[in-house]
N, C-alpha and C positions, 0 to 999 in steps of 0.2 A: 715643197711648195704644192705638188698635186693634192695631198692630204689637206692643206689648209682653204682650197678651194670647196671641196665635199663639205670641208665643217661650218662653212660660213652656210654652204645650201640649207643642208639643214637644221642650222638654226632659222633662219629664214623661213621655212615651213613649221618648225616647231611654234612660231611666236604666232603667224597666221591658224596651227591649228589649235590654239588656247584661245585668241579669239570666238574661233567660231564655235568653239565647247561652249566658252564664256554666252556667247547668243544665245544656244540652244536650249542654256538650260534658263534662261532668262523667260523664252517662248516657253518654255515647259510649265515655266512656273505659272507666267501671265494666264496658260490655259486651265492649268490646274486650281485655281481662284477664281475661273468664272469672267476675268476679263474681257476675254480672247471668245467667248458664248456666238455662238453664229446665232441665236435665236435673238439674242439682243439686239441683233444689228437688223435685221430683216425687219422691213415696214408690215406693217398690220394690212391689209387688205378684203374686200370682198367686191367680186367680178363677176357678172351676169354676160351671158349672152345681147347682144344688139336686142334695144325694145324697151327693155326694162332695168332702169338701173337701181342698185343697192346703195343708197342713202346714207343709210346709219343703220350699225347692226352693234351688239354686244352679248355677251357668252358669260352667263353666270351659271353656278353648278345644278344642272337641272332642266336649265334654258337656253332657247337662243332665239335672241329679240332681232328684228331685222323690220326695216321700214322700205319697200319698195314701193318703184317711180315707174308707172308707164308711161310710157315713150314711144308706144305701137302707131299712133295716129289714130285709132279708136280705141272706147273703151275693150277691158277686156276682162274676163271671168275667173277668178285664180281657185282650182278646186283644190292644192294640195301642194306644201311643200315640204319635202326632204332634206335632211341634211347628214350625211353620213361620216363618221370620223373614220379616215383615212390609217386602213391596217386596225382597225378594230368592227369587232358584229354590234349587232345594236343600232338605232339610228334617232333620229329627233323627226317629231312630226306637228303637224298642226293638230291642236286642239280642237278644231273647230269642226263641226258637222255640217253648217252650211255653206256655202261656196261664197264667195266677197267678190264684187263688183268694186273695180278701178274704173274710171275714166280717166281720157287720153291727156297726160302732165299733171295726174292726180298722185300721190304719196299714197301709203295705206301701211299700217303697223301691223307686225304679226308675229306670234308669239309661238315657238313649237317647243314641245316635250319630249327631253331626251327619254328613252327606255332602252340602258344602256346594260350589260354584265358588270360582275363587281371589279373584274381585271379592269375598265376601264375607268379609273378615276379622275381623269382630267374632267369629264362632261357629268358622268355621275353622282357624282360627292363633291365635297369640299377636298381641293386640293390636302395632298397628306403632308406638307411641310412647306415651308417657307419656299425654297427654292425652286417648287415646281407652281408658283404665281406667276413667273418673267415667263415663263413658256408657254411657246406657240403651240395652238395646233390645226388642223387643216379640218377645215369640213367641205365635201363635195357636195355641193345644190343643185337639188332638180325642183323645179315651180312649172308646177301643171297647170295649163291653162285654156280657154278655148274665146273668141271675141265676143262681144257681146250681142253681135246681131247673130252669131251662131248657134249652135247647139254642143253638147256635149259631145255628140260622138265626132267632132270635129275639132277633138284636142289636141295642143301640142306641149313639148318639154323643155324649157332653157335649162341648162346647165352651168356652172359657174361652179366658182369656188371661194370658200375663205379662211384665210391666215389670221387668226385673232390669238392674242393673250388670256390668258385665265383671270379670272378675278372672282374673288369671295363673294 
């Protein structure tokens, strides 16, 4: 009788552990396909400090188009914005030489140029294959800027970030 009791146990753990093989490699597979993609699932984003906010932005290889909103309560002066990819050198910069006046609940479009190494192809090239279009990537935003009844030497820096997808 003692014997028949141990063999029932472990059947009883044997049956529970073929299920959970049976799960694991179920997850193995779903992540091995791309299902299970943590990048998929993460919303796109772009977040400015209080003041100014990021409207609408997009990321083609090359560029990064962003449309900011001041929200300061006056106008204000944007001399310079940055965008830097996150674990790589190189960064994106404005174009532009002369400095762009916002006023206060005004939008204003801006266009900066990545000048990136060749390791980095997500921002510098055209993505190298199919599977690297769904992927995110992080750029940290600095937007210099100083108000409009000031001067230059009375600038300041927002900081922000953004999670965008890649696109051709």
């Amino acid at each position: 009788m003692r014997n028949k009791k141990a063999q029932a146990a472990l059947e009883f753990l044997m049956t529970y552990g073929w299920a959970i093989l049976v799960v694991l490699i179920v997850i193995g597979a779903l992540a091995y396909f791309g299902v299970l993609n943590p990048n998929m699932l993460v919303p796109e984003k772009c977040t400015l400090q209080t003041g100014v906010a990021c409207k609408d932005y997009r990321v083609i290889p090359g560029q990064v188009m962003l449309e900011l909103e001041n929200g300061m309560g006056k106008g204000i002066v944007v001399m310079n914005i940055t965008a830097e990819q996150t674990g790589h050198s190189g960064n994106c910069t404005t174009d532009r030489e002369d400095n762009i006046t916002i006023a206060n609940g005004v939008a204003s479009s801006f266009t900066l140029v990545c000048d990136l190494d060749e390791d980095n192809a997500s921002l510098g090239r055209t993505p190298a294959n199919i599977s690297d279009l769904g992927r995110k990537i992080k750029l940290d935003l600095a937007v210099t800027y100083f108000f409009q009844d000031s001067s230059e030497a009375y600038s300041h820096t927002l900081r922000g970030e953004m999670l965008v997808g890649l696109e051709t």
